[in-house]
Structure formats: structure tokens, C-alpha cells
C-alpha atoms as an extended CHARMM CRD file, in Angstrom:
* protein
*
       197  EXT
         1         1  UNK       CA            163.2200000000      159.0900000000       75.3300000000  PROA      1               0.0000000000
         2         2  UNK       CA            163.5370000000      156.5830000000       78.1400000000  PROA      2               0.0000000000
         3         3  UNK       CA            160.6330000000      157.2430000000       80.6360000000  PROA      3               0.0000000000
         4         4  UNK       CA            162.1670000000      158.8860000000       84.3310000000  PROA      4               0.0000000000
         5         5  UNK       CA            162.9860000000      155.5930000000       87.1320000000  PROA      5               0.0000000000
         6         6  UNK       CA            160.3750000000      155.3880000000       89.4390000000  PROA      6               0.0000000000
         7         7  UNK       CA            161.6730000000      154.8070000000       93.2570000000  PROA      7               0.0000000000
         8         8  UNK       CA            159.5270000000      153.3210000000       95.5530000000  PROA      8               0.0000000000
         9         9  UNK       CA            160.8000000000      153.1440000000       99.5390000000  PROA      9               0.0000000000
        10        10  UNK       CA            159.3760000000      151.3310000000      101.9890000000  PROA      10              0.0000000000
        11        11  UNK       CA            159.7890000000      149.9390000000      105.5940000000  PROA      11              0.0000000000
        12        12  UNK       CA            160.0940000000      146.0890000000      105.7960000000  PROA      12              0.0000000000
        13        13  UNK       CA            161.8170000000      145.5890000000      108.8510000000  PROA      13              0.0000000000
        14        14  UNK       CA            159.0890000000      143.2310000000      111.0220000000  PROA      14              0.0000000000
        15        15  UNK       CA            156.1020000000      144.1020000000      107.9870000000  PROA      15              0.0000000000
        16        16  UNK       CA            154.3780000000      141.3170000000      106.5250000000  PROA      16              0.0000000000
        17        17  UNK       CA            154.1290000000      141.0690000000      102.4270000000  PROA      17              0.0000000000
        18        18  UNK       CA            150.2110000000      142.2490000000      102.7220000000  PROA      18              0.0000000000
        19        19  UNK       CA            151.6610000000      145.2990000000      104.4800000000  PROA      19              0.0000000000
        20        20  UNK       CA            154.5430000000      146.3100000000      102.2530000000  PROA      20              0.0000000000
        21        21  UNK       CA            152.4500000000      145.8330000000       98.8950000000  PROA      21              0.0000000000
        22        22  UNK       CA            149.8330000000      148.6130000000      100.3280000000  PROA      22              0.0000000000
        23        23  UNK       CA            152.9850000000      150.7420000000      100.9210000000  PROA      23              0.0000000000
        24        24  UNK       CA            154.0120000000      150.2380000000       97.6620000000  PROA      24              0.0000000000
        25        25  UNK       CA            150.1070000000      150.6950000000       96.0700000000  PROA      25              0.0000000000
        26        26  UNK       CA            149.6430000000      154.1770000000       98.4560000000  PROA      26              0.0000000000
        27        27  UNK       CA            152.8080000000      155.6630000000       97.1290000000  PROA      27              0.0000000000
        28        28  UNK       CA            152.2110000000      154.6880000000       93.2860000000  PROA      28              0.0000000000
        29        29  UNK       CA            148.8200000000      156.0860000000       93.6430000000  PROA      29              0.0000000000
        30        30  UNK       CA            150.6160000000      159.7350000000       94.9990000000  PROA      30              0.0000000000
        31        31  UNK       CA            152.9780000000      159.5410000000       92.0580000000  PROA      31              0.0000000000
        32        32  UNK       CA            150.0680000000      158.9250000000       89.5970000000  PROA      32              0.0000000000
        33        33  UNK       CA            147.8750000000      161.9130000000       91.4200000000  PROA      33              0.0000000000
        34        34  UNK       CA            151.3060000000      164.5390000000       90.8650000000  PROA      34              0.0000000000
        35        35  UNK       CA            151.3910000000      163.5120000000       87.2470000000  PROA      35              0.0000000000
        36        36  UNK       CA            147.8190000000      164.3710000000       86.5110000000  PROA      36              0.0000000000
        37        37  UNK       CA            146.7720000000      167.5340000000       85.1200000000  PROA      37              0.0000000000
        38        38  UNK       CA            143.9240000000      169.3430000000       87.6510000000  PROA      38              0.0000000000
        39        39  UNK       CA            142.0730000000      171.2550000000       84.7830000000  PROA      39              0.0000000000
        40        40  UNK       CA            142.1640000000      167.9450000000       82.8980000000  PROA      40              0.0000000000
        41        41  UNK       CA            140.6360000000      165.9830000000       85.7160000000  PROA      41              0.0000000000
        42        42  UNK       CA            138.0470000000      168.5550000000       86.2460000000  PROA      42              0.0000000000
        43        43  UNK       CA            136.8320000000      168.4160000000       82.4070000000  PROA      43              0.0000000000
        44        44  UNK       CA            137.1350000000      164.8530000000       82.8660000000  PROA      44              0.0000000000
        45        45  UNK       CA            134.9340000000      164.2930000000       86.1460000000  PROA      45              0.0000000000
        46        46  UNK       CA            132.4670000000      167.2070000000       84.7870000000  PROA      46              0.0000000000
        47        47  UNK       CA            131.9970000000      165.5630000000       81.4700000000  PROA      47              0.0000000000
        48        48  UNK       CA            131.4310000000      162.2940000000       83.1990000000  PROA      48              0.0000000000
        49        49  UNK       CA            128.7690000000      163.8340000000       84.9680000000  PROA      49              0.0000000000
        50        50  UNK       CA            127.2650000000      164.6380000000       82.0580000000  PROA      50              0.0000000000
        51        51  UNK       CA            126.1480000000      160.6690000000       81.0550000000  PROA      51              0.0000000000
        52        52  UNK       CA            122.6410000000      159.3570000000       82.2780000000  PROA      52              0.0000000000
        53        53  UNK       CA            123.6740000000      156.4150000000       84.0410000000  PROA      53              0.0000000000
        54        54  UNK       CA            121.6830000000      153.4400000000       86.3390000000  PROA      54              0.0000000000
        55        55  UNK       CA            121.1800000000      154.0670000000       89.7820000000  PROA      55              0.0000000000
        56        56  UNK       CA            123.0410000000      150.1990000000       91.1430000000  PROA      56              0.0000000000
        57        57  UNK       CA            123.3410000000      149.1550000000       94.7900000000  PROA      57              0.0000000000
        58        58  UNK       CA            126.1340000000      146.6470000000       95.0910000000  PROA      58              0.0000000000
        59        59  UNK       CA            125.6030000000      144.0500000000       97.9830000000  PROA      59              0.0000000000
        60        60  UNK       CA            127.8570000000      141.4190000000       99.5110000000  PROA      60              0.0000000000
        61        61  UNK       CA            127.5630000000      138.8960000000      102.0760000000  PROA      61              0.0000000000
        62        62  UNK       CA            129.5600000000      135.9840000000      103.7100000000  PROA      62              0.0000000000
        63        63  UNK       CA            132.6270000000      135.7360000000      105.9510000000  PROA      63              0.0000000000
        64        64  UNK       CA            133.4340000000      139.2000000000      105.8410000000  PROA      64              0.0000000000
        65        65  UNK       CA            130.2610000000      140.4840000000      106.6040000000  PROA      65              0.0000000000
        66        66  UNK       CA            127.2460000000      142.3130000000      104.8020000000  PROA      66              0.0000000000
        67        67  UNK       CA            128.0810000000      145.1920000000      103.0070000000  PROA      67              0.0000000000
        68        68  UNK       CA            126.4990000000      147.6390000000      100.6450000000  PROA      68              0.0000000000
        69        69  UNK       CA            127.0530000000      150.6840000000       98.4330000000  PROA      69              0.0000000000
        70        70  UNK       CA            125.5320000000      152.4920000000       95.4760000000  PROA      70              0.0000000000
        71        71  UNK       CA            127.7210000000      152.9910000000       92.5530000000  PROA      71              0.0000000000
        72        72  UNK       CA            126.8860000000      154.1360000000       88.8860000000  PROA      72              0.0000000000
        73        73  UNK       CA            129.9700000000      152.4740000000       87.1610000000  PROA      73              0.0000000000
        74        74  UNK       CA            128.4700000000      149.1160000000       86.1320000000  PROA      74              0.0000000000
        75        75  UNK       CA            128.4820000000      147.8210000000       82.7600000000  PROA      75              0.0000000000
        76        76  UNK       CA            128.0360000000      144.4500000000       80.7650000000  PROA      76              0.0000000000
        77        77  UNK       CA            131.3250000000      143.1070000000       79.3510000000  PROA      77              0.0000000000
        78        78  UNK       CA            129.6580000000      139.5970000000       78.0670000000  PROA      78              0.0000000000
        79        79  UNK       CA            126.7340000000      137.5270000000       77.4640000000  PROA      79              0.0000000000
        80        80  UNK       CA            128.6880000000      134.2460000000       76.6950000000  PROA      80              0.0000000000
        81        81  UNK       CA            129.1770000000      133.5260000000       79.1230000000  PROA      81              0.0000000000
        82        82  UNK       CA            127.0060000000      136.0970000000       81.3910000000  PROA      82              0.0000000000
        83        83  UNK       CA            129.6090000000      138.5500000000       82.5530000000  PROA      83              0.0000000000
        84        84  UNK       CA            129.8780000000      142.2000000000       84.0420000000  PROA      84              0.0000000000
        85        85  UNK       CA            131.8910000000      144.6610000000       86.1420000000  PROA      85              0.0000000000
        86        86  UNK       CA            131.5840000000      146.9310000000       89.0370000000  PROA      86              0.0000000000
        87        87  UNK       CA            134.0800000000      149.8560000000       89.7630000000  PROA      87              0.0000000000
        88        88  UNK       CA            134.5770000000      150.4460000000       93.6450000000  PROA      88              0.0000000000
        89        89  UNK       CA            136.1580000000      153.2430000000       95.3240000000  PROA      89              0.0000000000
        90        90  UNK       CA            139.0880000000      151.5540000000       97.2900000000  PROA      90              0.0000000000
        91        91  UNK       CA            138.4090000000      152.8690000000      100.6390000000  PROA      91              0.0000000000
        92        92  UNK       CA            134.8130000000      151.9870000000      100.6540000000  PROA      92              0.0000000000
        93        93  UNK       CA            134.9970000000      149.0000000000      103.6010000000  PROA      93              0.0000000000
        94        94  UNK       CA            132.9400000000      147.2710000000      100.9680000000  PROA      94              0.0000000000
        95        95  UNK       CA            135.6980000000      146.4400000000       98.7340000000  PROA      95              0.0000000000
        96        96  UNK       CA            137.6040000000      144.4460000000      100.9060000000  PROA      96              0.0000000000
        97        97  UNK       CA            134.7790000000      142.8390000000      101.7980000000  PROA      97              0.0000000000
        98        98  UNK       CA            133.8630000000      141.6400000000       98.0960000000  PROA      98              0.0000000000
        99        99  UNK       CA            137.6210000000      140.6420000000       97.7950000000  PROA      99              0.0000000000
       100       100  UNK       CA            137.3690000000      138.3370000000      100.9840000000  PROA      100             0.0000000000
       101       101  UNK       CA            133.5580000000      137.2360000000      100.4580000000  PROA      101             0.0000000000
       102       102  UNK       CA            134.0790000000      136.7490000000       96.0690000000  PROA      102             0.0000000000
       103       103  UNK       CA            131.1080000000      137.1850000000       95.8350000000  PROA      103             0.0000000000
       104       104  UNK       CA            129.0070000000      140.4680000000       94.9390000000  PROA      104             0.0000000000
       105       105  UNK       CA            125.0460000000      141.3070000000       93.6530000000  PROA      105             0.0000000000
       106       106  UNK       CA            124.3370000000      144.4070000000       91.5830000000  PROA      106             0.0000000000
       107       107  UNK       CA            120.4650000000      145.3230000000       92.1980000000  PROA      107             0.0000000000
       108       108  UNK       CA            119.4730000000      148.1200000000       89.5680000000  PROA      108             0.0000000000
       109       109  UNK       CA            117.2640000000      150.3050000000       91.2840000000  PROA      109             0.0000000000
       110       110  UNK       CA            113.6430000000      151.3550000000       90.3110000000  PROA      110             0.0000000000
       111       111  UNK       CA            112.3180000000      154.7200000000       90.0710000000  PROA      111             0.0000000000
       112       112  UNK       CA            110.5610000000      154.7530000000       93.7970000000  PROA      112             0.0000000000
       113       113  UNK       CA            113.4620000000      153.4390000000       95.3160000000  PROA      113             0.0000000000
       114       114  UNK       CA            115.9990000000      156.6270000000       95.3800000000  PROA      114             0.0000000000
       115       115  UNK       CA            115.8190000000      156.4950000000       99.5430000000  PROA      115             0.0000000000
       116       116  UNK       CA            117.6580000000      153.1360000000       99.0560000000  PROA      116             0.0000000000
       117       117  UNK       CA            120.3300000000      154.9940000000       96.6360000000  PROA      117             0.0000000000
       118       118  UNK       CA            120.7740000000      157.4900000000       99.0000000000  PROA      118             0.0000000000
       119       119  UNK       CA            121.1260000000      155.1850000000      101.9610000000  PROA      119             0.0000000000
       120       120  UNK       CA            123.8210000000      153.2040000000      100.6450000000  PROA      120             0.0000000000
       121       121  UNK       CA            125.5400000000      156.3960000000       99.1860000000  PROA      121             0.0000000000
       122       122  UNK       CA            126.2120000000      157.5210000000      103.0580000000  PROA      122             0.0000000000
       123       123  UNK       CA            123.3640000000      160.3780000000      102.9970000000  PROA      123             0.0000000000
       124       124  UNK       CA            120.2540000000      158.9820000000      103.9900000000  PROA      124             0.0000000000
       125       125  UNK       CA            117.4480000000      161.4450000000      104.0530000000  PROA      125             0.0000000000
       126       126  UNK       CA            116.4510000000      159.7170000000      107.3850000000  PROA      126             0.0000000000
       127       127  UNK       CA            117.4710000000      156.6830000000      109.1010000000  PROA      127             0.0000000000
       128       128  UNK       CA            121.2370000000      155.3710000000      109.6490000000  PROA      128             0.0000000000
       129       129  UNK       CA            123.2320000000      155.5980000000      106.8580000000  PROA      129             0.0000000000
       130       130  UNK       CA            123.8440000000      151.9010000000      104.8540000000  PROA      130             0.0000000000
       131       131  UNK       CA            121.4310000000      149.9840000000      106.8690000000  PROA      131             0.0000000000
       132       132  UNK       CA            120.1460000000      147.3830000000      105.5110000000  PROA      132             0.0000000000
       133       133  UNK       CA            116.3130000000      148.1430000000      107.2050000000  PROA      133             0.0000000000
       134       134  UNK       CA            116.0740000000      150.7530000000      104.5040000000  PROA      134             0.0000000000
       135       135  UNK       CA            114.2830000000      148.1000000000      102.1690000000  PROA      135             0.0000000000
       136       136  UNK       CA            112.7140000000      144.8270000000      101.8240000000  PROA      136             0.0000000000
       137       137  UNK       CA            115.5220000000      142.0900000000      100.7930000000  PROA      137             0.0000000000
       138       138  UNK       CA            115.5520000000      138.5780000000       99.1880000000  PROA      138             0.0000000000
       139       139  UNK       CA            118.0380000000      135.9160000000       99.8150000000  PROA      139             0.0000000000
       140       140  UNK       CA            119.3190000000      134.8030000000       96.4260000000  PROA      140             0.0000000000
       141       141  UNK       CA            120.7690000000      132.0600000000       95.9380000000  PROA      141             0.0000000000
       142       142  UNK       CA            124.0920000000      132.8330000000       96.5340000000  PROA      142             0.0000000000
       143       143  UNK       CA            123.2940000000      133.9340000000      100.0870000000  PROA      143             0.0000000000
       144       144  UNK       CA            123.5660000000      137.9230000000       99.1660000000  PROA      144             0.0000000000
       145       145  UNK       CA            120.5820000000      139.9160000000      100.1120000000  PROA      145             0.0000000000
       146       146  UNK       CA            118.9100000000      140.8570000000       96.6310000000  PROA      146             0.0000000000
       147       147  UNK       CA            116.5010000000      144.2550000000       96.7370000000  PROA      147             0.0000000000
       148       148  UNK       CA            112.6570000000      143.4390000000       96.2650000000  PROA      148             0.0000000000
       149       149  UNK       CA            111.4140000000      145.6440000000       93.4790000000  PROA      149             0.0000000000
       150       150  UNK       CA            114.4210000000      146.0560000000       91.4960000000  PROA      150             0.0000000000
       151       151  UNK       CA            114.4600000000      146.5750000000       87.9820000000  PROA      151             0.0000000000
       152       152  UNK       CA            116.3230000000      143.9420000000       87.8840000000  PROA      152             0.0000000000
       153       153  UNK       CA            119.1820000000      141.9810000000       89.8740000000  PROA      153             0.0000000000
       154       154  UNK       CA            122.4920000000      140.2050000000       89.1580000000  PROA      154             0.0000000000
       155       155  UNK       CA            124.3660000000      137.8360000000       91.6770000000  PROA      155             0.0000000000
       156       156  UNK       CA            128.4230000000      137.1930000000       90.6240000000  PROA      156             0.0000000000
       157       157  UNK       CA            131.0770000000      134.9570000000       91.4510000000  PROA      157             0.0000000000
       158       158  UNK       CA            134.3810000000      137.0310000000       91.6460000000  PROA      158             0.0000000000
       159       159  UNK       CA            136.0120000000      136.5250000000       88.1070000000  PROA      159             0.0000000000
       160       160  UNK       CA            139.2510000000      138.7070000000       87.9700000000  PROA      160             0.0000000000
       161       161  UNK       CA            140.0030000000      141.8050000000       90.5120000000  PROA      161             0.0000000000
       162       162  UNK       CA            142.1730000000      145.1850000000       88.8970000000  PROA      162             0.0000000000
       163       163  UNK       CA            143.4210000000      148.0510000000       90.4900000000  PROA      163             0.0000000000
       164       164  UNK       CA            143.1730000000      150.8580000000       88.4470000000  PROA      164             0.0000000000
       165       165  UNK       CA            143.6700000000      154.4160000000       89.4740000000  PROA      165             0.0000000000
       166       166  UNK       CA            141.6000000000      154.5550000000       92.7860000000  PROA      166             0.0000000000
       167       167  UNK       CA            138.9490000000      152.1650000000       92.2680000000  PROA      167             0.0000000000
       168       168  UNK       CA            139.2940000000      148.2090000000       92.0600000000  PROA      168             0.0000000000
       169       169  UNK       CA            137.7930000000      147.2330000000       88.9840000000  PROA      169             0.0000000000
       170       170  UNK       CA            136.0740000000      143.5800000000       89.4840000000  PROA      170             0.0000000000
       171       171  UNK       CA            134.4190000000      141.7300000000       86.8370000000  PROA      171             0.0000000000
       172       172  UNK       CA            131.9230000000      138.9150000000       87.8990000000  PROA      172             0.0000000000
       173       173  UNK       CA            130.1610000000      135.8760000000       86.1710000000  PROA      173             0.0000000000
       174       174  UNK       CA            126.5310000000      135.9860000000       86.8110000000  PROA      174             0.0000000000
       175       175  UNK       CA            125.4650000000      133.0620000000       88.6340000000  PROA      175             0.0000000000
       176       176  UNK       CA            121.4890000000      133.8470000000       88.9000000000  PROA      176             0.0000000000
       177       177  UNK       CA            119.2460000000      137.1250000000       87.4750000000  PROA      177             0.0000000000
       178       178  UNK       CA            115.7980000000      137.9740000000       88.3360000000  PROA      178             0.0000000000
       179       179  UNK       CA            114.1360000000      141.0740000000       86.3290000000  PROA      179             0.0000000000
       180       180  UNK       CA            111.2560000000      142.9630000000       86.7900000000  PROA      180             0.0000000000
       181       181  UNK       CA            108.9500000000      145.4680000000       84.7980000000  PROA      181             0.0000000000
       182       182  UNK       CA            109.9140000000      148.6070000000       86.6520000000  PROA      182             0.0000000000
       183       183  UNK       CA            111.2790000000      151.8980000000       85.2890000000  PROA      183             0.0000000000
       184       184  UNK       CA            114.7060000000      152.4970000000       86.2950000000  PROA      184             0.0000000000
       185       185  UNK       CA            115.8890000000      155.4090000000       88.2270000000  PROA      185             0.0000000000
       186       186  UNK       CA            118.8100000000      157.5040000000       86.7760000000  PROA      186             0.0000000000
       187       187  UNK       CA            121.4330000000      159.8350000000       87.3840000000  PROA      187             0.0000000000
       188       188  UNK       CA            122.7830000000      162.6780000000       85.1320000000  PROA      188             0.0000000000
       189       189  UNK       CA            124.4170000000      166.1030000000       86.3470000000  PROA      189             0.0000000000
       190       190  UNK       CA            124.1410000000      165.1840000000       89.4500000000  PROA      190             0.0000000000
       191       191  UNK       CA            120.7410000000      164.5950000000       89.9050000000  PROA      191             0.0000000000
       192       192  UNK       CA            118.2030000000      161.9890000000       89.5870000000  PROA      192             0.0000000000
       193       193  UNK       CA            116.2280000000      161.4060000000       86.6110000000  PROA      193             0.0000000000
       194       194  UNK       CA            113.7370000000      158.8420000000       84.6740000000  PROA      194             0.0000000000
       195       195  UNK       CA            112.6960000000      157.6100000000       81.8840000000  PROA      195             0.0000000000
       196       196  UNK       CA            109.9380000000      159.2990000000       79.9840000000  PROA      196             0.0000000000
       197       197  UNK       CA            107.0490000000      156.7260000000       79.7100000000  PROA      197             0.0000000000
């Protein structure tokens, strides 16, 4: 059975190619939301939520700007050579800013540091939400601000960007790591959590 044409429309009179591809991304991205099941995306997000995960804040620097944002999707994908990903919410301004910049840090946080996970999550507990004067920094060598403490902190070139649902998926090769001996703070059903010594 031959899977149903899918019909995109867009306007193109006087729009540039940047402009018509985002039409084009916005309306697959409503045709892929129609065709999912609710209860299934419920089990799936609540399952999720379920998995004890690091507690990351991703940092950026450079021509577009500094940027941050805490994220729990981070993962190794190789040691040879040194390689991992990040998954970013597409309408998080930091996204486009890693795209532009190519360039991204991932700075596992540390068990005292969950004011800094809140802060870049938008929800500070006081204080501005993603400002920067929420912790003491380091300039790695890269020129992204690195977090003091961390448990430990990874600085990436930009390796190969994907779209995928509605996060962009970008995998980076580690350029410089510094760890430390802390315990890291985690996150399971939607709370935060440690290790038990």
C-alpha cells in the first residue's frame, strides 16, 4: 500500500530560500503532530520521565551571542574520536545561536548547583531568569563560558546538525574536557535527585 502524497503549499512570491524552507519545516512538523497518537505520546513522555538522567547546562558563545539552557538529553555517541550530542528544543533562541556560533559546551552539573539548573531552565528561584551572574564561569578554550564546580565539562565543535521531530539533534567533537570529583545532580519524575554516597 503506497503511503498517502504529502502536499506542502507555500508563499514564494518576494520570500527568500531561508524563509520558504521554515514554511515548509512548520507545516511538516503540523502534519507529523496530526499523525501522532495523544495517549501514545502521553505513555511516551511519562515513561521518559521515569529515567534518572544528568542535570546539563548547554552554553554557547561567539557571533551570535551568549546563550544558555539546561537540557537532560545528552549522551556519548563516541570515544574515537571524542564525540557526543545534545537535543534542543527548536524554539529555544539558543539553538540558532549554536547553529550560527558551531560551537557549544555541555557543563554537567553538581549536586549544590540546582539554582544554576533552574536558572537556565527559565524558573529561577530568584534572580533573572538565564543570567549568566547565577554562577562563577571559566573561559575555556574555545571562548564558551565553562561552569566552575562542574562535575565535569565538555567544549564541541559543531559536527553534524538533524532535525528531528521538534528538537535539533547536534552532535559535537569534543575539543577540550575538564572533570572534577563532585557528585552529580539528577533528575527523575520530575524531581531532583542524587547519588547515594
Amino acid at each position: 500500500m503506497m503511503a498517502p502524497t504529502t502536499v506542502l503549499e507555500y508563499k514564494h512570491e518576494n520570500a527568500s530560500a531561508q524563509d520558504v524552507a521554515q514554511q515548509i519545516e512548520q507545516q511538516i512538523a503540523q502534519q507529523v503532530a496530526q499523525q501522532i497518537d495523544p495517549q501514545l505520546r502521553t505513555r511516551f513522555v511519562e515513561a521518559m520521565g521515569l529515567n534518572a538522567t544528568s542535570v546539563n547546562v548547554i552554553t554557547t558563545a561567539g557571533k551570535s551571542g551568549r546563550f544558555g539552557l539546561t537540557v537532560s538529553a545528552f549522551n556519548s555517541v563516541s570515544a574515537d574520536p571524542p564525540t557526543l550530542l545534545v537535543c534542543i528544543n527548536r524554539r529555544s533562541p539558543a539553538c540558532g545561536a549554536i547553529l550560527r556560533n558551531e560551537k557549544f559546551a555541555v557543563n554537567i552539573l553538581n549536586r549544590a548547583q540546582r539554582h544554576i539548573s533552574d536558572t537556565f531552565a527559565g524558573r529561577p528561584t530568584c534572580g533573572e531568569a538565564f543570567d549568566f551572574s547565577c554562577c562563577e564561569w571559566a573561559d575555556g578554550i574555545t571562548g564558551i563560558p565553562v561552569i566552575k564546580d562542574a562535575v565535569a565539562s565538555f567544549e564541541c565543535q559543531v559536527e553534524a546538525v538533524h532535525d528531528i521531530g521538534s528538537h535539533t539533534v547536534f552532535i559535537g567533537r569534543a575539543v577540550a574536557v575538564e572533570k572534577s570529583d563532585q557528585q552529580p545532580l539528577m533528575y527523575s519524575r520530575r524531581g531532583y535527585s542524587h547519588l547515594s554516597p
